[in-house]
C-alpha positions as CSV (number, residue, x, y, z in Angstrom):
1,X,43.0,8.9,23.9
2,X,43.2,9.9,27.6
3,X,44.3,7.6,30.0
4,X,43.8,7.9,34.1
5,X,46.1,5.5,35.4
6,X,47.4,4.4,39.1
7,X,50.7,2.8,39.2
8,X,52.6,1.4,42.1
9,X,56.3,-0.1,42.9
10,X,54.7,-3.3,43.9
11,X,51.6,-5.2,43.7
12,X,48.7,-4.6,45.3
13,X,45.3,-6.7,45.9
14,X,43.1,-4.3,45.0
15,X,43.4,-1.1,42.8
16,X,40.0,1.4,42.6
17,X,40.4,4.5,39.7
18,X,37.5,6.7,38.6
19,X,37.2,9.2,36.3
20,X,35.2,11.9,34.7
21,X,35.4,13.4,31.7
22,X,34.3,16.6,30.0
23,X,34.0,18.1,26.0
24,X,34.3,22.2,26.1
25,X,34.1,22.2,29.7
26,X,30.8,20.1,30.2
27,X,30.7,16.9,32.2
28,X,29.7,13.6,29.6
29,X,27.9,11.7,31.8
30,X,27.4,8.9,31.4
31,X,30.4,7.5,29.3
32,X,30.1,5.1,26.8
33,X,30.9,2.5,27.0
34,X,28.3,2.3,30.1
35,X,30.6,1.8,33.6
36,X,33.7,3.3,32.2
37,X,33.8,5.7,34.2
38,X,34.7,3.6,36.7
39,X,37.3,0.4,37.1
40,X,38.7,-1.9,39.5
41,X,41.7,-3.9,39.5
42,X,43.1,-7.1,41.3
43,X,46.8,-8.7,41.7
44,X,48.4,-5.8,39.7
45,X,50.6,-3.2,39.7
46,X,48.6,-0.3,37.7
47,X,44.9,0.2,37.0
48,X,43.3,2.7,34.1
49,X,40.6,4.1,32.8
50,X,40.7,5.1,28.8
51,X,39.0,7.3,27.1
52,X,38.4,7.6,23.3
53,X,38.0,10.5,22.0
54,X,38.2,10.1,18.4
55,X,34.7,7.8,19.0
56,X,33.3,10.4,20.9
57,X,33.6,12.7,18.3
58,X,31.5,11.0,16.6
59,X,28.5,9.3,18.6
60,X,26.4,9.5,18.8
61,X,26.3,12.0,15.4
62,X,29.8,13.9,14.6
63,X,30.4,17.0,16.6
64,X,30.6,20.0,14.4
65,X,34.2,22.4,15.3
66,X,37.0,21.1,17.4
67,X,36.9,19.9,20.8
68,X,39.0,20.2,24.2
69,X,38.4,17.1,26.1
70,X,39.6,16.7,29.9
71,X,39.7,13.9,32.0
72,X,40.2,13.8,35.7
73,X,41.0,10.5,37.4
74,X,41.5,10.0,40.9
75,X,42.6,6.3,43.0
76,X,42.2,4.0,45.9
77,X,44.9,1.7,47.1
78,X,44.6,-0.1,50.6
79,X,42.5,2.8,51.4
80,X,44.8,5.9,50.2
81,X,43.1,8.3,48.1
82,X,45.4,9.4,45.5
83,X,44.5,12.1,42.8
84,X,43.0,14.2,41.2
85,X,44.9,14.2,38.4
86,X,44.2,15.6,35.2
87,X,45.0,16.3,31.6
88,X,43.6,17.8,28.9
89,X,43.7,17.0,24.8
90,X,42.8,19.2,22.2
91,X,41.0,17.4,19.5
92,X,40.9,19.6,15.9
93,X,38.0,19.4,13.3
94,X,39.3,16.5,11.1
């Protein structure tokens, strides 16, 4: 899994993360499941998107070789913009 997260010292009313996410360099558009690409959260301290990987390896039909996925997240808090951020997972032929 890849995770895009925001996390502050305190909480906050409103926490806004998106994300994007590519396999061998190629934007997946749209995610599945459908709006996770996206994600708002209220009276907290940390907000995330997750992405699976090892499911989209296989849907919608398996994906022959291995795979390098990357995720790049970015967030909104009382109106900062905080981000990009981004990391990267190798995932092997199993």
């Amino acid at each position: 899994m890849i995770v895009g997260e925001v996390r502050c010292a305190t909480t906050k009313q409103r926490i806004d993360v998106s994300g994007q996410l590519t396999r061998d360099g190629v934007l997946m558009s749209p995610v599945l499941p459908a709006g996770s690409e996206t994600r708002t959260c209220t009276n907290t301290s940390a907000c995330n998107i997750v992405y699976d990987i090892f499911s989209l390896d296989s849907h919608p039909a398996p994906i022959p070789d291995d795979q390098r996925y990357c995720a790049t997240a970015r967030g909104v808090v009382g109106g900062t913009v905080l981000g990009p951020a981004s990391g990267c997972e190798h995932e092997p032929l199993l």
